[in-house]
PLY file of the C-alpha trace (Angstrom):
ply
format ascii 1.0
element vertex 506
property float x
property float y
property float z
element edge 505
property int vertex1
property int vertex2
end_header
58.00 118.50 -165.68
54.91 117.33 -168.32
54.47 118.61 -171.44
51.89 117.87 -173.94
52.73 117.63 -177.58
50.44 117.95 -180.72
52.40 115.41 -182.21
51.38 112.94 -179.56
48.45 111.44 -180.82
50.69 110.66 -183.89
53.12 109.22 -182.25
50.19 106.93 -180.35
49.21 105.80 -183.93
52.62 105.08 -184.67
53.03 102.70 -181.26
50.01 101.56 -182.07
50.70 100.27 -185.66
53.53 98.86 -184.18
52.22 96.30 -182.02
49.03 95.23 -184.42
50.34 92.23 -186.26
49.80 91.78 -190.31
48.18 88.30 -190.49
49.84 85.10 -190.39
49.17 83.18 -193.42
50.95 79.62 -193.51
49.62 78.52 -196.79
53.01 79.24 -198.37
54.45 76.78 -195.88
55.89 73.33 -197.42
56.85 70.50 -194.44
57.49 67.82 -196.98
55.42 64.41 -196.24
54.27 64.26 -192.68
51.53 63.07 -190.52
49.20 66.44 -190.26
49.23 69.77 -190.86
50.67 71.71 -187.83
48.44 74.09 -185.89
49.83 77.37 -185.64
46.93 78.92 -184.16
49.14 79.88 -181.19
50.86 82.52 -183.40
47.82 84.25 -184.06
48.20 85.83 -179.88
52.08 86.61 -179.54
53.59 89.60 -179.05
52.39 92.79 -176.65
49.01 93.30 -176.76
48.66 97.68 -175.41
51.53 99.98 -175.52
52.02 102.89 -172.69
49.92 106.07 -173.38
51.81 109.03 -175.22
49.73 112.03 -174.77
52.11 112.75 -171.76
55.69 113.61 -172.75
58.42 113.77 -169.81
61.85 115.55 -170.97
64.39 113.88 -168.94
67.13 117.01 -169.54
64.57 118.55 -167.29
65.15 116.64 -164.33
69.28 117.16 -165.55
70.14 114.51 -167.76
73.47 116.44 -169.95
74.05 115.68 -172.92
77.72 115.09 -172.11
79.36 111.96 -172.70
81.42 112.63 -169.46
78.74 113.72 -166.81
76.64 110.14 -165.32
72.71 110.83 -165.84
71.77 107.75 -164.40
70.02 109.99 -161.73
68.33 112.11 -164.00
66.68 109.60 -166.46
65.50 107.60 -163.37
64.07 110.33 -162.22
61.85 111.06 -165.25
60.97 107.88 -165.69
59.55 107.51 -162.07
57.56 110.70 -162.55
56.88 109.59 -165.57
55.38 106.05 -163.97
53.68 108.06 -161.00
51.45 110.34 -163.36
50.19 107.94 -164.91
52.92 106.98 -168.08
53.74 108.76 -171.02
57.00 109.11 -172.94
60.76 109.62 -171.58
61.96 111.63 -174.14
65.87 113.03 -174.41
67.48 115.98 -176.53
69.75 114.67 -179.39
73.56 114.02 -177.87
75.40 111.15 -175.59
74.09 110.28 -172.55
76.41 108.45 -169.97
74.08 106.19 -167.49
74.40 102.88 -165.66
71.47 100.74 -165.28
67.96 102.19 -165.78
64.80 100.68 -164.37
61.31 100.85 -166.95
58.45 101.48 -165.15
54.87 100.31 -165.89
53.12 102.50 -168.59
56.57 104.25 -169.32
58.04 104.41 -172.83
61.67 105.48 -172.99
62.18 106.89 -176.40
65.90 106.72 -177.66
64.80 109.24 -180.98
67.48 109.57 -183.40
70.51 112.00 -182.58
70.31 110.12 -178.85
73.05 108.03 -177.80
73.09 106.06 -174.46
76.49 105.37 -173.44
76.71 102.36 -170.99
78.87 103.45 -167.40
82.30 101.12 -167.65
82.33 100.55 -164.20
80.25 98.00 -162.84
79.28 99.54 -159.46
76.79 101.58 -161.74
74.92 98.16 -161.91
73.54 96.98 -159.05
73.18 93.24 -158.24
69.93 91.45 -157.64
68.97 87.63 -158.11
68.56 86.55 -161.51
69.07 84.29 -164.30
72.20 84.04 -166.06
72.78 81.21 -168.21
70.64 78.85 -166.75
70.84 79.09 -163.18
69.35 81.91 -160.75
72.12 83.79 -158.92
72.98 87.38 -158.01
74.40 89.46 -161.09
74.60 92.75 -161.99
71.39 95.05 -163.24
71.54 95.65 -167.28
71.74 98.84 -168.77
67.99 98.84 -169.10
66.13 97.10 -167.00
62.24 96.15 -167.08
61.57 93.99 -164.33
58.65 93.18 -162.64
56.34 95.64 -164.63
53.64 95.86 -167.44
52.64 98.00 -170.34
56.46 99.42 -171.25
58.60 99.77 -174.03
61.78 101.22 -174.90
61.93 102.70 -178.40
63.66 105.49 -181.25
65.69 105.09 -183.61
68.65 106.03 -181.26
71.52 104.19 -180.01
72.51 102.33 -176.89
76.14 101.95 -177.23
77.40 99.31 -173.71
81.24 99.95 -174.09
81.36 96.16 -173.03
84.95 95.73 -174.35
86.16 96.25 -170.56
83.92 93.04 -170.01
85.24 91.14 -172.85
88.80 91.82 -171.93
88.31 90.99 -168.39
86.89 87.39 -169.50
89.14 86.57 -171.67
91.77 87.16 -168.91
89.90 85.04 -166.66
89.04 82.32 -168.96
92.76 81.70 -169.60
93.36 81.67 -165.76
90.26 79.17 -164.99
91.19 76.60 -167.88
94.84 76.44 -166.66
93.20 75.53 -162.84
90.30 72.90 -164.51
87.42 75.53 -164.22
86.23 76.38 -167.45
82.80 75.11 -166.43
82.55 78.26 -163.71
84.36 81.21 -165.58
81.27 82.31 -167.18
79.18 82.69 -164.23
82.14 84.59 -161.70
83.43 86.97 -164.78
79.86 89.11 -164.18
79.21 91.16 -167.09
76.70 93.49 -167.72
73.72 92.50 -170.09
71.89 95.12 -172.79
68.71 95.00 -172.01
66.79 92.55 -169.27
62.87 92.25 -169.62
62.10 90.07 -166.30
58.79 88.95 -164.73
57.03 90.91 -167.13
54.32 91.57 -169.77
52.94 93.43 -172.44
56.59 94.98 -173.33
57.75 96.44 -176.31
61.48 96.85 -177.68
61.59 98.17 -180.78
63.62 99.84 -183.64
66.78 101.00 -182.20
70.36 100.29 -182.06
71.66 98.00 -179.12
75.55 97.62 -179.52
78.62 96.16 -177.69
76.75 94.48 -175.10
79.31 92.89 -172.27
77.31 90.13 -171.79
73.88 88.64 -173.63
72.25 91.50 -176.00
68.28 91.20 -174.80
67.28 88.51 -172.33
63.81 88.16 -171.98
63.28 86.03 -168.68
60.38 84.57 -166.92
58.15 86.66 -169.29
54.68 86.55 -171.23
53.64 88.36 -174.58
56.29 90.49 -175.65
57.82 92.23 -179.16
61.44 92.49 -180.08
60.48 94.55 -183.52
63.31 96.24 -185.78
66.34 96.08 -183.40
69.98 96.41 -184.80
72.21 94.52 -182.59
76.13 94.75 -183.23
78.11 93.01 -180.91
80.62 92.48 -183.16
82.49 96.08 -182.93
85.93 96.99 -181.73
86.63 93.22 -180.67
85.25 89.74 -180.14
83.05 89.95 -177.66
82.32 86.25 -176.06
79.13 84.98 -175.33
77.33 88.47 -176.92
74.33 86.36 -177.69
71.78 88.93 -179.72
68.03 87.99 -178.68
67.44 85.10 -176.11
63.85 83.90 -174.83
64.16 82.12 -171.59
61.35 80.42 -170.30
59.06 82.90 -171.46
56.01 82.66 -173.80
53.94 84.65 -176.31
56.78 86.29 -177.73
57.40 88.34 -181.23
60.84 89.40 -182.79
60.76 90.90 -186.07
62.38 92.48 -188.72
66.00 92.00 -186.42
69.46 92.59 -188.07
72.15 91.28 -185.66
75.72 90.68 -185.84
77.26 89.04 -182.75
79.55 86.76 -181.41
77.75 84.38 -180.23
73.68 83.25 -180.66
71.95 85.19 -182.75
68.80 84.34 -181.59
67.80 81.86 -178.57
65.20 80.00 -176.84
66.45 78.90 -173.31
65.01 77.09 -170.80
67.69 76.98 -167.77
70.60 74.72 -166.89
70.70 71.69 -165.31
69.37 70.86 -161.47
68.46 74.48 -160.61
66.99 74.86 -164.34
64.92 71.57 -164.04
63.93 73.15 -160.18
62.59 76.13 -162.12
60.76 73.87 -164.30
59.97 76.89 -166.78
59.06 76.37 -170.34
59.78 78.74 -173.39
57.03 77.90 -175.90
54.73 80.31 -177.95
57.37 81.85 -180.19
56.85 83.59 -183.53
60.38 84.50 -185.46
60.26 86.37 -188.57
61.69 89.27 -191.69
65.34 88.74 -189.58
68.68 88.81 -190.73
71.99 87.08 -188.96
75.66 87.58 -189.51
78.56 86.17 -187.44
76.91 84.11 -184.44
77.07 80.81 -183.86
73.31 79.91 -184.87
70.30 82.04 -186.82
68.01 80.06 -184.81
69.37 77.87 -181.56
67.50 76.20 -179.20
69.36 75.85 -176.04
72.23 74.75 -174.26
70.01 75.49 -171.79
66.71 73.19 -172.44
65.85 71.94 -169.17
62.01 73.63 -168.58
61.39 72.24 -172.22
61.00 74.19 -175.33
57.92 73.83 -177.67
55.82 75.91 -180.24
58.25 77.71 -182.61
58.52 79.27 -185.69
60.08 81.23 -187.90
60.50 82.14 -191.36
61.52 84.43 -194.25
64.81 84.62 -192.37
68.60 85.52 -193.71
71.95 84.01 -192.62
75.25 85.67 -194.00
78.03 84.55 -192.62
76.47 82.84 -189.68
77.89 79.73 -188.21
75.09 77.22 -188.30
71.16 78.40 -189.89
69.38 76.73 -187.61
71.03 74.45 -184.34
69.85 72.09 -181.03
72.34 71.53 -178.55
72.00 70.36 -175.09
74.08 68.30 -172.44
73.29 65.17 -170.77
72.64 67.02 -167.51
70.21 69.52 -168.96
66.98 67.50 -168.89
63.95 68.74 -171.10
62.73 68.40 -174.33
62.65 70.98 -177.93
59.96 69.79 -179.97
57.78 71.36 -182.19
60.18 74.00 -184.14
59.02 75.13 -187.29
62.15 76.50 -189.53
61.36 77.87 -193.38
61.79 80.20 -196.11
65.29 81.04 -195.17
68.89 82.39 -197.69
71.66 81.41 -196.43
75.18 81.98 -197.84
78.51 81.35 -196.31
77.75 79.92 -193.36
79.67 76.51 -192.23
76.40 74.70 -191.99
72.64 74.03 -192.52
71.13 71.87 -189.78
73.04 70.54 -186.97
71.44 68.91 -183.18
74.04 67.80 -180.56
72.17 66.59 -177.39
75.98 66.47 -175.82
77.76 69.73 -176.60
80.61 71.51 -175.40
81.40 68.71 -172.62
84.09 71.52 -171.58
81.28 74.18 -170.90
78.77 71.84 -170.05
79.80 69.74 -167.53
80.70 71.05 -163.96
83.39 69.03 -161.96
85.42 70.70 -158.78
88.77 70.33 -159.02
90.49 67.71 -156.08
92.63 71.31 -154.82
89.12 73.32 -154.20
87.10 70.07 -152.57
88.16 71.21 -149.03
87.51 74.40 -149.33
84.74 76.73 -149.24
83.12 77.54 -152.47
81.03 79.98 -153.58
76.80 79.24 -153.64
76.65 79.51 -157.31
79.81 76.92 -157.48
77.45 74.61 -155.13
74.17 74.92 -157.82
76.27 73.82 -160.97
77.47 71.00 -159.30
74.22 69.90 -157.91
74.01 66.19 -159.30
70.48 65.67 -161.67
68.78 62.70 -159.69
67.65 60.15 -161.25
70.19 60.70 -163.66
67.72 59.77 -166.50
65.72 63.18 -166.10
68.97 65.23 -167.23
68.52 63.42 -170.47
67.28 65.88 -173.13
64.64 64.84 -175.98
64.76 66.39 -179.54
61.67 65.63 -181.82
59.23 66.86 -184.73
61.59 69.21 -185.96
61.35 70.89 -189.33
63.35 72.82 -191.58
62.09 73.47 -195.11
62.70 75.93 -198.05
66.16 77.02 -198.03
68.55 77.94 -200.51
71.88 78.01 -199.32
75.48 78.74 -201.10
78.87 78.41 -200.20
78.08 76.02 -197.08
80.76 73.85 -195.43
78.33 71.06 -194.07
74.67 70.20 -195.04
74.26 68.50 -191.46
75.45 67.23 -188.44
72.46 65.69 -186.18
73.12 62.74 -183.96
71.17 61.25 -181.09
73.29 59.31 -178.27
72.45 55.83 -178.61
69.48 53.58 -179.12
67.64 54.47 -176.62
68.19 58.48 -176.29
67.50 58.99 -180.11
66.76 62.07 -182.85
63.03 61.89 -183.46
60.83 62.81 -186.01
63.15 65.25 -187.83
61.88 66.46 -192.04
64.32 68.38 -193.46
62.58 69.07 -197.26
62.95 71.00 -199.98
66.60 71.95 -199.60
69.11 73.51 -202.16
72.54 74.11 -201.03
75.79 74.20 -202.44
78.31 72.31 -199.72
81.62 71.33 -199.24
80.59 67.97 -197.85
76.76 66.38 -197.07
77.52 65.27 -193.06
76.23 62.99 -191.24
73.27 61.48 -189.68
73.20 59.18 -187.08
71.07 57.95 -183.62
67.64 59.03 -184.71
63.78 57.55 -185.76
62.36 58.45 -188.58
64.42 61.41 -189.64
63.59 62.30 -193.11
65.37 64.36 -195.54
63.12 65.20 -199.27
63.20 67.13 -201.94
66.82 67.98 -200.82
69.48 68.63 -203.59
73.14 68.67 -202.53
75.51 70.12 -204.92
78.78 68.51 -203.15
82.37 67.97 -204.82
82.30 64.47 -205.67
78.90 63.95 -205.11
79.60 61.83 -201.45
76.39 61.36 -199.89
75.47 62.21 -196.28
77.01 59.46 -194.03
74.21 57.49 -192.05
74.49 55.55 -188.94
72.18 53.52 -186.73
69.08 54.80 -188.08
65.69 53.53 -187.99
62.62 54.29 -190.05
64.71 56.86 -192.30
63.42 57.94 -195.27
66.85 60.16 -197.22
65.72 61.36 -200.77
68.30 63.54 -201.64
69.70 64.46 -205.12
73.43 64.96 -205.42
74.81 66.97 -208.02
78.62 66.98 -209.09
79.42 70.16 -210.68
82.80 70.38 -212.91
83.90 73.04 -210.78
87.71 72.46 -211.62
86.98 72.26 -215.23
85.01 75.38 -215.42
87.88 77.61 -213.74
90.11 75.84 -215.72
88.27 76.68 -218.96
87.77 80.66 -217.52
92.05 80.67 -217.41
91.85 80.02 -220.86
89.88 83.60 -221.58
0 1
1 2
2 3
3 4
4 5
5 6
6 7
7 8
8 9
9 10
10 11
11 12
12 13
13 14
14 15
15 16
16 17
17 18
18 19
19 20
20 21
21 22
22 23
23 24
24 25
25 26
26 27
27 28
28 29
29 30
30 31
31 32
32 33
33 34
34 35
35 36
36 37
37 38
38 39
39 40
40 41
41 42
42 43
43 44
44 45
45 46
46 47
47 48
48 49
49 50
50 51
51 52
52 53
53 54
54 55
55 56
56 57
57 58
58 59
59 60
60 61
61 62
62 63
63 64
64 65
65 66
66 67
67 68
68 69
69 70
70 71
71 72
72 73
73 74
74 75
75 76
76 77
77 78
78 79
79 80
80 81
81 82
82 83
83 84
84 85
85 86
86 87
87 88
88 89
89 90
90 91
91 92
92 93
93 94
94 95
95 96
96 97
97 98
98 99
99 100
100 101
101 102
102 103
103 104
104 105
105 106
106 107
107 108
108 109
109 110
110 111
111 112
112 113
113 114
114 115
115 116
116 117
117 118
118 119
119 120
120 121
121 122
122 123
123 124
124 125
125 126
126 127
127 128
128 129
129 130
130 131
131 132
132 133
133 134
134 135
135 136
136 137
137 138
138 139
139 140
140 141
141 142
142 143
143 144
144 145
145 146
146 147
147 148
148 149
149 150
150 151
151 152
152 153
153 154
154 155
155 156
156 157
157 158
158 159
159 160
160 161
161 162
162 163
163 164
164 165
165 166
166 167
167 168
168 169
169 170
170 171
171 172
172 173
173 174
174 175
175 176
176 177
177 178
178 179
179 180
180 181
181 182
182 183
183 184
184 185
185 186
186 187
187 188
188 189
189 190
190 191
191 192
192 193
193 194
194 195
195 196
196 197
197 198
198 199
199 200
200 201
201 202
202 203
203 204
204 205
205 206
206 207
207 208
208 209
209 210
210 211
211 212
212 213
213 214
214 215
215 216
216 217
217 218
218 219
219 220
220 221
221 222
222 223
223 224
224 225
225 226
226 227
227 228
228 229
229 230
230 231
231 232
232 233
233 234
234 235
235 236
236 237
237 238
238 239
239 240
240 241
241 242
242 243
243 244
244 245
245 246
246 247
247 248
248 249
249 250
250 251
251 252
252 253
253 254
254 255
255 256
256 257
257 258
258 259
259 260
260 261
261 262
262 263
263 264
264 265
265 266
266 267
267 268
268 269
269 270
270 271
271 272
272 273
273 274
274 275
275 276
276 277
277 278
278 279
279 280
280 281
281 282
282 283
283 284
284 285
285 286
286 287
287 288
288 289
289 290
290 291
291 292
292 293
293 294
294 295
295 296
296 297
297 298
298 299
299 300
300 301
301 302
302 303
303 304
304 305
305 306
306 307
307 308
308 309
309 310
310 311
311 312
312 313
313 314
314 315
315 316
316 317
317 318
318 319
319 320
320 321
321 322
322 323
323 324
324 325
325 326
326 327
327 328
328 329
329 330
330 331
331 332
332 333
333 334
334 335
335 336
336 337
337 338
338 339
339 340
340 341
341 342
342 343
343 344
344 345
345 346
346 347
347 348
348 349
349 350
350 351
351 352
352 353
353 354
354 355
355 356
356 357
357 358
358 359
359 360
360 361
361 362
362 363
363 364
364 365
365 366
366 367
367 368
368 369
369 370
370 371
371 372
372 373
373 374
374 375
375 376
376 377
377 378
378 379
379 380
380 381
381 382
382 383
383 384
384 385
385 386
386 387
387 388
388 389
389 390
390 391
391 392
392 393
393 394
394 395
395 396
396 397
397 398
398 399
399 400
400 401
401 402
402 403
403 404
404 405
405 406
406 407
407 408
408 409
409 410
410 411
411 412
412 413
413 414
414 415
415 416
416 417
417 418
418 419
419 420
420 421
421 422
422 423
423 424
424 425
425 426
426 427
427 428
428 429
429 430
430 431
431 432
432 433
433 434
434 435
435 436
436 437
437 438
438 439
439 440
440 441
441 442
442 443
443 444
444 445
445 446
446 447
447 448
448 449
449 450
450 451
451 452
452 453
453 454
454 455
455 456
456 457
457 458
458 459
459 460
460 461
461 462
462 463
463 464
464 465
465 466
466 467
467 468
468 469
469 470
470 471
471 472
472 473
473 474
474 475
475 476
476 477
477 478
478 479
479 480
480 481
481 482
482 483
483 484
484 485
485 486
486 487
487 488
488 489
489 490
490 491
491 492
492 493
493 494
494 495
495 496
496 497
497 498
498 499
499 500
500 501
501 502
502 503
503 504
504 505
């Protein structure tokens, strides 16, 4: 059933103000002392560029969706949206209360509005998600649907200022059971990728899409993957993977191998990255051979998660063309992080990091090219090697030949104006050797307040200005076969010990 609303030219307005962008002005941007200026005319096209059409409203209670926490309206919400798609678009629309579903599907031209007072409860069992190929974590393999799904499809957007609540504890709990199994029989490298867990939302193969505003929570898996997709917004999302447990690998926002993309004015709170840019795994990721590049980050905030900004493991297409600014990290593990493996291939260059708080956060700037051997490397146990393992088993141990193109390459990186307090490192960033070396790295015009400076070591012409250090004794950043380095950095001992002693005394 269609209805027609007088609000919905209103509501077109709104969409519409939504997806213009306010003008990016880099004049307020400081790099320190480098070559030339970087061209961020790129950032000027990112994001959606046309929203669905409003004027037609589609109630999905009208095709049966209840309002009861206990009744599955998968059916029902499918079913609007798919009469929704075949008239033409419009708006899914659903009467405040909770809504139990599995996975939706967005259609082309179809808005699902999750309004305020609307609560999408995610279906524990994981038959309500069916499996497809995909990519998860790097490699393509069959895995379950998300709870919202947008694959394939143009035009769309999910939006409100509702909630969509994924239960995903039953996920968690069911890894961490597995996990202990797997490291006890040498397969931690696999665990991730048989414990299948459901995802929050998955925007694949598509374009023009538009998340924005409302509350994604308790996601089993990754929070929003966007996959294999060009010119999308992520604007105003709340992510909080963080209730009711620890939920592992809950990254918030990841970008893999997509381009053109916007996310704004996030708050997220997970367990893992807050947000990503991906670029698949090893042989089958370098088989892909799938950039992310094109990405404009900005006005978000991070709490627990293991990086504000992270660029990969997974780096094997190559990641390029990123910025982001006026950023916040409270509690977060690391502000801004590369990590790779030696089997991952690709190269991150060209990340743009500035105007960013920090506070309590256990460090600044760190870039591992070899992390997480554990995760990262995949090696069958001698008790499986005559027997028959499963296909995705068989792509993560695919061996990366010539073993030189699993290298990965980190260079003209930036991170500039931050202010950072209670911070337990300034830096960790180390290349592997002489030959596989950090380059072109400025880290300028830096103020934190750290337990100890770090260490910097492998890399060409890293450079660290206008950086001032307050550190308890005043030890300066360690530095080890570097070439062409150029470290300015002020260190300041403050009396901390005498100060609280002389606030006893009052």
């Amino acid at each position: 059933m269609k209805r027609r609303y007088t609000f919905s030219l209103l509501l077109s307005g709104a969409l519409l103000l939504s997806c213009a962008q306010p003008r990016l002005d880099t004049n307020n941007f400081e790099w320190g002392e480098i070559p030339q200026q970087p061209d961020f005319s790129w950032a000027e096209n990112v994001g959606s560029r046309q929203l669905p059409d409003s004027s037609t409203v589609v109630s999905a209670n009208s095709f049966g969706a209840v309002a009861d926490s206990t009744v599955l309206s998968t059916n029902a919400i499918q079913k609007a949206i798919d009469s929704c798609a075949l008239s033409g678009g419009g708006t899914v629309t659903l009467q405040p209360g909770y809504y139990l579903t599995g996975a939706l599907f967005v259609k082309s031209g179809v808005n699902l509005q999750i309004s305020k007072g609307v609560t999408l409860i995610a279906c524990p069992d994981i038959y309500c998600y069916p499996e497809f190929r995909s990519r998860i974590a790097g490699i393509e393999m069959i895995w379950p649907a998300a709870v919202i799904n947008i694959i394939g499809e143009k035009k769309a957007s999910v939006s409100g200022e509702g909630t969509l609540d994924c239960r995903g504890k039953i996920f968690w709990d069911k890894y961490w059971a597995m996990r202990k199994e797997y490291e006890a029989k040498g397969l931690r490298w696999i665990v991730d990728y048989d414990c299948k867990r459901v995802r929050g939302i998955l925007v694949e193969r598509s374009s023009d899409i538009t998340l924005s505003n409302f509350t994604l929570m308790r996601t089993g898996f990754w929070g929003c993957q966007i996959l294999y997709s060009d010119h999308c917004t992520v604007d105003g999302l709340n992510i909080d993977n963080n209730i009711g447990g620890h939920g592992p690998s809950t990254d918030g926002i990841d970008i893999d191998s997509s381009t053109n993309i916007l996310i704004e004015n996030c708050t997220i709170d997970c367990n893992d990255d807050i947000i990503c840019l991906k670029a698949g795994r090893d042989a089958d990721g370098l088989r892909v051979n799938r950039s992310t590049e094109n990405v404009l980050i900005r006005n978000c905030t991070a709490h627990r998660g293991a990086g504000l900004i992270t660029c990969g493991s997974e780096t094997s297409g190559s990641i390029r063309n990123i910025l982001a600014y006026d950023l916040k990290a409270i509690g977060t593990s690391v502000v801004f992080l590369l990590k790779s493996a030696m089997t991952r291939g690709g190269t991150v260059e060209n990340v743009y990091v500035t105007r960013v708080e920090a506070e309590n956060v256990r460090r600044v700037f760190g870039a591992d090219p070899n992390w997480n051997p554990k995760y990262s490397y995949s090696t069958l146990p001698e008790a499986y090697k005559d027997k028959e393992i499963p296909e995705h088993w068989k792509v993560m141990l695919t061996p990366v030949t010539p073993t030189e193109k699993g290298y990965p390459h980190f260079r003209n990186i930036y991170l500039s104006q931050v202010k950072a307090n209670n911070v337990q490192e300034f830096v960790s960033a180390s290349g592997i050797n002489d030959s596989l070396r950090l380059e072109n790295f400025y880290l300028h015009g830096i103020e934190a307040q750290v337990q100890k400076a770090g260490t910097v070591c492998f890399t060409r012409n890293f450079n660290i200005t206008e950086v001032k250090l307050d550190v308890p004794d005043a030890q300066p950043i360690k530095l080890k076969e570097n070439e062409q380095s150029n470290i300015r950095v002020e260190y300041v001992k403050q009396p901390h010990e005498q100060l609280a002693n002389e606030d006893s005394k009052h």
